[in-house]
C-alpha positions in Angstrom: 20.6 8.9 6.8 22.2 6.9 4.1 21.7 3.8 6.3 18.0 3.6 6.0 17.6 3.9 2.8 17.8 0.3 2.0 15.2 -0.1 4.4 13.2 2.8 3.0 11.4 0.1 -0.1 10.7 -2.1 3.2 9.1 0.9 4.9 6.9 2.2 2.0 4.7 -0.9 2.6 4.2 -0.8 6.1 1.0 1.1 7.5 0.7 3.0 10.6 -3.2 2.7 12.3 -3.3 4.6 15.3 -6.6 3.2 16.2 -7.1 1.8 19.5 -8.8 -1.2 20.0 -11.5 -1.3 22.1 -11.7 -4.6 23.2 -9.2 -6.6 25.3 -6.5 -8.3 23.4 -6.2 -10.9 25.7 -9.3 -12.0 26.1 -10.1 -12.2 22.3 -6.7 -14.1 22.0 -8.8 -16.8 24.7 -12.0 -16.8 22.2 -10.0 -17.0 19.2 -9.7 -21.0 19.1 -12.7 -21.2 17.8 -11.6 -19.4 14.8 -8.0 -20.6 14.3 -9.3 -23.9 12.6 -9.9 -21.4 9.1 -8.5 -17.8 9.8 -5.0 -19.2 11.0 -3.3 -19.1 14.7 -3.0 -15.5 14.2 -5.6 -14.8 11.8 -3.1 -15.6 8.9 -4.8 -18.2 6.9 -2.9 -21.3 5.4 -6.1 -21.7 3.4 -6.5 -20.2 0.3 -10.1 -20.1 0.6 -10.4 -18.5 3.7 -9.1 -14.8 4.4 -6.3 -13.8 6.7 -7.8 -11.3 9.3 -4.5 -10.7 11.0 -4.1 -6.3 11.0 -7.6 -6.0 9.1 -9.1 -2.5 10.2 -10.9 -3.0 14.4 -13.9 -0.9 13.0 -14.5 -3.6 9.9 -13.9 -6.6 12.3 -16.5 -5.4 14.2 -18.8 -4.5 11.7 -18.1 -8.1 9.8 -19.0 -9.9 12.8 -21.9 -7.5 13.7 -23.1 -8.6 10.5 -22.7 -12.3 10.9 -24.6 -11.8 14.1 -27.7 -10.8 13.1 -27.7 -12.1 10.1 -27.4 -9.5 7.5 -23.9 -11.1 6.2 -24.6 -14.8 5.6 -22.4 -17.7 6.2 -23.9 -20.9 8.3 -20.7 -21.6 9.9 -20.0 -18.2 10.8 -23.1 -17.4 11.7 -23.0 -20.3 14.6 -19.8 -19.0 15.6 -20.6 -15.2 16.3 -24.4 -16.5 17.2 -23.1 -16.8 21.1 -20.5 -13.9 21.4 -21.7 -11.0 23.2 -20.8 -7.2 22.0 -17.6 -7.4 24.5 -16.4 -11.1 22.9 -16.8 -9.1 19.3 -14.8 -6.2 20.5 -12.1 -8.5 22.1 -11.6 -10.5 19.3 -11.7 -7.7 16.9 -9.1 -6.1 19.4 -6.9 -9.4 19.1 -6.9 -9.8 15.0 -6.6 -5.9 14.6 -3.5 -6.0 16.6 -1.7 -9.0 14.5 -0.1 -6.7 12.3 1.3 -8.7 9.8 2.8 -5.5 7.9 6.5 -5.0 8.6 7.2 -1.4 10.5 10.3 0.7 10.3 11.6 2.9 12.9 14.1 6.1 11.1 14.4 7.2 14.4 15.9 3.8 16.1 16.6 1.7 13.0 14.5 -0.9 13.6 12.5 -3.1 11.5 9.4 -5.1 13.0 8.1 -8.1 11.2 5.2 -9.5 12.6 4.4 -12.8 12.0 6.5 -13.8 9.6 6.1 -17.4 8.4 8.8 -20.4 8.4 6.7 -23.6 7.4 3.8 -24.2 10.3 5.4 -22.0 12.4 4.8 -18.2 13.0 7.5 -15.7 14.4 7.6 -12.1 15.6 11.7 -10.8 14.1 13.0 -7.6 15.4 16.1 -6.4 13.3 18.1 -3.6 12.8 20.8 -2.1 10.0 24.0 -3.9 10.9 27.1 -1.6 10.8 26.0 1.2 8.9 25.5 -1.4 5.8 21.9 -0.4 4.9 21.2 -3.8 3.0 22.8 -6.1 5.6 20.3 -6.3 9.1 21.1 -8.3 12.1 18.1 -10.0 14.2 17.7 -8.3 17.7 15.1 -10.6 19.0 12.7 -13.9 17.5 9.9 -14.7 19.4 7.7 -17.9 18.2 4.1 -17.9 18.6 
């Protein structure tokens, strides 16, 4: 036990949603060019101006772009954006940026810490670590995936 509480601070911030998303991830990855150019790759913005939709709620993506849709949320460029997407391309993309958790999750259980999307200059990575010998403030990186 002892070994996780210096994780435990990292821990306290991370959320568990056990919503599942409705749409297909993939797919909505495909349609998600379109909205890299302001929300970010992964819907973590690099502009302050625009907001980071990476782990936002699936039910409030939907809704947002419902919104933009037909018009009850205004914002021109937005607006032309959603215009074309069908229900499904709403729920896939909604399905994509709900599913970039960028909140780090800790396992008790295995010892493992997830940080999604964790930023290095213009790059993003995926870290997986875990407490390294029984030290609960030292952790050594299991796996780095770019993206």
């Amino acid at each position: 036990m002892k070994k996780h509480i210096g994780l435990l601070v990292i821990a306290s911030v991370a959320s568990i949603n056990t919503t599942q998303a409705e749409g297909d991830i993939e797919m909505g990855r495909a349609l998600s060019s379109q909205c890299s150019s302001c929300h970010g790759d992964a819907g973590i913005s690099n502009v302050d101006i625009y907001p980071n939709i990476a782990g936002q709620k699936l039910n409030y993506l939907i809704e947002q772009l419902e919104k933009y849709k037909s018009g009850d949320r205004k914002n021109p460029t937005m607006e032309a954006i959603v215009g074309p997407l069908t229900s499904q391309d709403i729920e896939d993309l909604a399905a994509y940026f709900y599913s970039n958790k960028p909140i780090p999750t800790y396992s008790p259980l295995t010892g493992i810490l997830d940080l999604q999307f964790v930023g290095v200059d213009t790059q993003l990575f995926k870290a997986q670590m875990s407490v390294f010998s029984g030290d609960p403030f030292t952790l050594k990186l299991d796996s780095l995936e770019g993206r």
